[in-house]
C-alpha positions in Angstrom: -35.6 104.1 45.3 -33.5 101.2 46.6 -35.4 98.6 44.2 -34.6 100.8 41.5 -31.0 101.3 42.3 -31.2 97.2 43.1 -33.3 96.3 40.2 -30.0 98.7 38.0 -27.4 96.8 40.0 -28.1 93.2 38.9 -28.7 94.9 35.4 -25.1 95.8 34.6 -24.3 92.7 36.5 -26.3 90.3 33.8 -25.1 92.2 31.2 -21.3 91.9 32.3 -22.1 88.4 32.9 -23.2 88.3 29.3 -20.7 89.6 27.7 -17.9 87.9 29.9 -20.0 84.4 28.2 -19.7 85.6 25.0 -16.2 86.0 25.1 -13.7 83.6 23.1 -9.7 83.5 23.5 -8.7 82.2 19.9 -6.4 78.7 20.5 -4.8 76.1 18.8 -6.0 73.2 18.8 -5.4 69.6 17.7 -7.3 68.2 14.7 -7.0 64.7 12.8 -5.9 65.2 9.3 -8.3 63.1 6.9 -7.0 61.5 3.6 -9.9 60.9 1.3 -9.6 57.3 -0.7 -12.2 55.9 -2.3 -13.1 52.2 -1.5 -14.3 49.3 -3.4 -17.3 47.2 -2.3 -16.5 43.4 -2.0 -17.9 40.1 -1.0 -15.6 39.2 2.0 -15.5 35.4 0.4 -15.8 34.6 -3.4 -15.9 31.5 -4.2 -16.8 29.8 -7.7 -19.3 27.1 -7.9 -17.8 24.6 -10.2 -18.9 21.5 -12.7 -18.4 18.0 -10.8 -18.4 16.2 -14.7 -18.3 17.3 -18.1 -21.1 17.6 -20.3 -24.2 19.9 -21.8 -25.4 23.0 -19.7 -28.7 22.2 -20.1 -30.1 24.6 -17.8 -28.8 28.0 -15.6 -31.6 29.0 -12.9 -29.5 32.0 -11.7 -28.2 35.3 -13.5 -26.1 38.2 -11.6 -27.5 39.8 -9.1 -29.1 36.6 -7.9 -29.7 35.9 -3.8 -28.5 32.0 -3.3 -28.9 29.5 0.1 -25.9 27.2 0.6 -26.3 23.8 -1.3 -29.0 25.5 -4.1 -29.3 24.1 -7.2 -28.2 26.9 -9.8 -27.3 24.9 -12.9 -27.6 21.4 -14.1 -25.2 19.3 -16.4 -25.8 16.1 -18.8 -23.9 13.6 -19.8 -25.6 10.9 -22.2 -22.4 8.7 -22.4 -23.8 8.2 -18.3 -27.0 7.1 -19.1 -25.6 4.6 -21.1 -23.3 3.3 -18.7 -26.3 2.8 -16.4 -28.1 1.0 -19.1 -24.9 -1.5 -19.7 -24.5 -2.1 -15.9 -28.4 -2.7 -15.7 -28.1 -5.5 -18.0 -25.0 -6.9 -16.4 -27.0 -7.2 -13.1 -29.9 -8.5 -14.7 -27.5 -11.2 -16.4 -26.3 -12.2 -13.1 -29.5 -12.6 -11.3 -29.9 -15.2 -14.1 -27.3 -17.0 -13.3 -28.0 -16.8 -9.8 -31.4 -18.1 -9.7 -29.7 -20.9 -12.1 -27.1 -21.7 -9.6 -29.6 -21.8 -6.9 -31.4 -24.5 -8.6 -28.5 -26.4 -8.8 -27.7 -26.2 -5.2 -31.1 -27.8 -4.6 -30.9 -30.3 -6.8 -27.5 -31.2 -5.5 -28.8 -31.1 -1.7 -31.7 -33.5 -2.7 -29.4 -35.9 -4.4 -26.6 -35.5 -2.0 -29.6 -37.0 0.6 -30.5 -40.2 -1.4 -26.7 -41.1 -2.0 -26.1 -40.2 -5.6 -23.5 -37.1 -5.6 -20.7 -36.3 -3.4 -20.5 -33.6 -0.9 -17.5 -32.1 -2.7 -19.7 -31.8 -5.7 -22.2 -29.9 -3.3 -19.5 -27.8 -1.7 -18.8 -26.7 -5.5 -22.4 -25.0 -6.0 -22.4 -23.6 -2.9 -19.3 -21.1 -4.0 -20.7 -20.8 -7.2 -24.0 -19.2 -5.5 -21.9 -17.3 -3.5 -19.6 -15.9 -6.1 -22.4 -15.1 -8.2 -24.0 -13.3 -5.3 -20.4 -11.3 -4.6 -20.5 -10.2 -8.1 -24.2 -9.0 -8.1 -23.0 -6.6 -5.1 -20.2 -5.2 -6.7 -21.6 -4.5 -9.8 -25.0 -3.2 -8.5 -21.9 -0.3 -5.9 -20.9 -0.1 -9.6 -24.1 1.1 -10.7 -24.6 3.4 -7.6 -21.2 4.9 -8.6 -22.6 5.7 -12.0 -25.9 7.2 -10.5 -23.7 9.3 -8.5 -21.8 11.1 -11.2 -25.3 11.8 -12.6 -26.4 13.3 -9.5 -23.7 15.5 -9.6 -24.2 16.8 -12.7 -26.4 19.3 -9.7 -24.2 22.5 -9.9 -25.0 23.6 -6.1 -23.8 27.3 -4.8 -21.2 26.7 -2.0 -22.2 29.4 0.2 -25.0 31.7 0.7 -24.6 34.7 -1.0 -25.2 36.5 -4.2 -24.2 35.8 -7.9 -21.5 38.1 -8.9 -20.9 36.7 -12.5 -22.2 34.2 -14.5 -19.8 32.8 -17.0 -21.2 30.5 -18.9 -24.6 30.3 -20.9 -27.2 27.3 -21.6 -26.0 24.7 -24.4 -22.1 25.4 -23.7 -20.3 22.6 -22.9 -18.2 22.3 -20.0 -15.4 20.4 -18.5 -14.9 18.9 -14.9 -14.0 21.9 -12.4 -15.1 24.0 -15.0 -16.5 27.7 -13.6 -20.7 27.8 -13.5 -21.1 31.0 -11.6 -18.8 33.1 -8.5 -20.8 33.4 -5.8 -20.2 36.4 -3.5 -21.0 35.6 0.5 -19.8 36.2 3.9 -21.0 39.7 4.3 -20.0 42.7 2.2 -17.2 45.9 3.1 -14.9 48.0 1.8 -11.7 46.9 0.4 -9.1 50.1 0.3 -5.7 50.8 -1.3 -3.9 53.3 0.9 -1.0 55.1 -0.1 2.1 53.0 1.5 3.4 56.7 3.6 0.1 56.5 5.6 0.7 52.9 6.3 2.2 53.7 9.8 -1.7 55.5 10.5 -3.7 52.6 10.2 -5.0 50.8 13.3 -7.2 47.8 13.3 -10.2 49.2 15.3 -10.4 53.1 14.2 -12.9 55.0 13.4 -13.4 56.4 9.7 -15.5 58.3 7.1 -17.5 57.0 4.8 -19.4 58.9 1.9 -19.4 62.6 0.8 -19.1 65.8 3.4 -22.7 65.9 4.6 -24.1 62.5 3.9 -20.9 60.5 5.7 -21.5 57.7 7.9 -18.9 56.3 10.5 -17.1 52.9 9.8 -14.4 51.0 11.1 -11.2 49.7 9.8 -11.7 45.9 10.8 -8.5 44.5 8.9 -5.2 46.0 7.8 -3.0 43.5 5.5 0.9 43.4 6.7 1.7 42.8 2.5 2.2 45.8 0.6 1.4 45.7 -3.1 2.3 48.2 -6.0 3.3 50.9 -2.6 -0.3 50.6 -1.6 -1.6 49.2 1.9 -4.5 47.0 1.9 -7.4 47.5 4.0 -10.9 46.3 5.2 -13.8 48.4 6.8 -17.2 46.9 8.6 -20.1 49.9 7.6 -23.6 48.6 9.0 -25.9 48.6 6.4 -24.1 49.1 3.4 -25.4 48.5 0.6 -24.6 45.5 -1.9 -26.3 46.1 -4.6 -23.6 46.8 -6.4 -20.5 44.5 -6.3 -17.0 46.7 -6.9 -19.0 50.2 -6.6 -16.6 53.0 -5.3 -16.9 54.8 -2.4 -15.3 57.7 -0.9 -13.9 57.1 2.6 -11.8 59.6 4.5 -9.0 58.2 6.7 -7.6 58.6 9.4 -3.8 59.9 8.6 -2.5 62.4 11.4 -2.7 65.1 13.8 -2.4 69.2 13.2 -2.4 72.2 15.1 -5.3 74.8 14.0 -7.0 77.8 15.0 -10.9 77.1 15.0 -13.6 79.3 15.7 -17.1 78.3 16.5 -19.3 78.6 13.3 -21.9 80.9 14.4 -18.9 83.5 15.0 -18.1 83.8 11.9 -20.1 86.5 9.1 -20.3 86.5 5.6 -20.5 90.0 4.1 -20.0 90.5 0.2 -18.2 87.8 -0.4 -16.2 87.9 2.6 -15.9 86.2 5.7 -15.4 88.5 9.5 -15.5 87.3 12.6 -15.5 90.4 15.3 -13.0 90.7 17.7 -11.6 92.9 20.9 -9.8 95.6 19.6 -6.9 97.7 21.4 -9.3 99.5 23.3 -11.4 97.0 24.5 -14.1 98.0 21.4 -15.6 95.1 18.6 -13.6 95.0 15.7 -14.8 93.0 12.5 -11.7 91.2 11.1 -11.7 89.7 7.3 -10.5 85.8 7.7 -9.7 83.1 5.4 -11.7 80.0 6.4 -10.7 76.3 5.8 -12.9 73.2 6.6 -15.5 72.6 9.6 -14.5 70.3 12.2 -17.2 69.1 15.0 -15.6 69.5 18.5 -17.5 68.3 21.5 -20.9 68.5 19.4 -20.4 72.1 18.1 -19.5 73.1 14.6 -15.9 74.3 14.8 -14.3 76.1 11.3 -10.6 76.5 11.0 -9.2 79.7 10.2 -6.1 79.8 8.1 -5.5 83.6 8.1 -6.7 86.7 10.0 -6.6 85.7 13.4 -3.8 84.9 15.9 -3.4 83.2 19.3 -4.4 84.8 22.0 -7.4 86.9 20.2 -10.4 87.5 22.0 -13.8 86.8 20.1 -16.5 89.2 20.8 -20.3 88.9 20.0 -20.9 90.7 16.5 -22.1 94.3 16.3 -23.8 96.1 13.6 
């Protein structure tokens, strides 16, 4: 008989316990109000890769969308009027070497007549500078030469950073001019560029944590540069998102910001019943007894890892939530 009354005892005591737990006083509590924006997706340098001379595009190895390494070879420009050049300074040097072996021939005829006493030493002296002026002048016009060969090397149009093509201006056979734009290549990483209202300016933080993507499929980010300039009353800002994509240069993306606290009264989401359309949550009524009360909900809010929802009307501070009854 005592286990029974016992075994009764600890009963009613689990069962008070149980309903004591599954209790709720209704509070408000502080939420972050979110502004949605929606993001563009840039290179975080652009730089062009440009023409070093003017000539003929004769060929374009890259399109949009390509992947480049630093110093690649994406295009390559000819000038004939260079070729040319090369061919007249060729012949100059050629002409010179002529003379040179000429002079040198002098010089030893003059040595071998200077010994037997038949020309002067100042006559000597003479075809000595003349092999050495000839010899001067071979130099400078062979750098000459090398200059030349140079501006035909850079006819190499070479991507300045790694990265990928964003946009390809030009087309093979056009004809271009020094400095001229061959292709903008995107590098340095990708991330969102945003325009924020200027009112919300005094909510951004380098450093805080955001939204990124639709309710459900969102991802966190973070807001890794603000811009002090304001431009058209719109804030600038940069977020880092690991892994973003970059397929798509200037895609838009919806990111939800940061912008201010509220006060809110939020249930937990398993409270909360959906009859016929209509949304109860059960409560204690004046005599202690579960009451189902009709509420108006607003959006879900995650506190401490469970799924809070706001209520905007129906409830008031200071109700007590109950476990539903049928």
């Amino acid at each position: 008989m005592r286990k029974f009354i016992l075994a009764s005892a600890l009963a009613v005591f689990g069962a008070g316990m149980a309903l004591a737990a599954s209790e709720q006083t209704v509070g408000q509590r502080e939420i972050t109000e979110w502004k949605a924006v929606f993001g563009r997706v840039e290179a975080r340098d652009l730089i062009p890769a440009r023409s070093r001379i003017g000539g003929t595009l004769v060929s374009v190895g890259v399109t949009e969308g390509s992947a480049v390494t630093e110093g690649q070879m994406i295009a390559e420009i000819y000038d004939p009027k260079l070729n040319l050049q090369l061919d007249s300074v060729q012949g100059e040097i050629d002409a010179l070497l002529s003379q040179l072996d000429n002079a040198r021939t002098e010089l030893k005829r003059g040595e071998d007549l200077l010994e037997r006493g038949v020309t002067t030493a100042q006559r000597l002296d003479a075809l000595r500078t003349q092999v050495e002026v000839l010899q001067n002048q071979i130099e400078a016009t062979r750098a000459q030469k090398r200059v030349i060969e140079e501006q035909a090397a850079e006819g190499a149009v070479l991507a300045p950073i790694a990265g990928k093509v964003i946009d390809v201006p030009v087309t093979r056979g056009s004809v271009v001019m020094p400095g001229e734009v061959i292709a903008q290549i995107g590098g340095g990483g990708f991330f969102l560029r945003l325009a924020v209202p200027e009112r919300h300016a005094a909510y951004l933080r380098e450093g805080i944590e955001i939204r990124i993507g639709a309710d459900g499929q969102s991802q966190p980010g973070r807001l890794a540069k603000v811009y002090p300039q304001i431009e058209n009353g719109r804030v600038i800002a940069d977020v880092e998102v690991q892994g973003m994509s970059s397929e798509f240069v200037n895609a838009r993306v919806l990111v939800s910001l940061p912008v201010g606290t509220r006060s809110a009264l939020l249930v937990p989401a398993d409270r909360v019943e959906t009859r016929m359309g209509l949304d109860f949550v059960t409560v204690r009524g004046p005599g202690g007894e579960p009451v189902g009360r009709a509420v108006v909900l607003g959006e879900a809010h995650p506190v401490d890892g469970v799924e809070m929802i706001e209520v905007v009307s129906g409830l008031s501070v200071g109700d007590v939530l109950v476990a539903g009854h049928e």
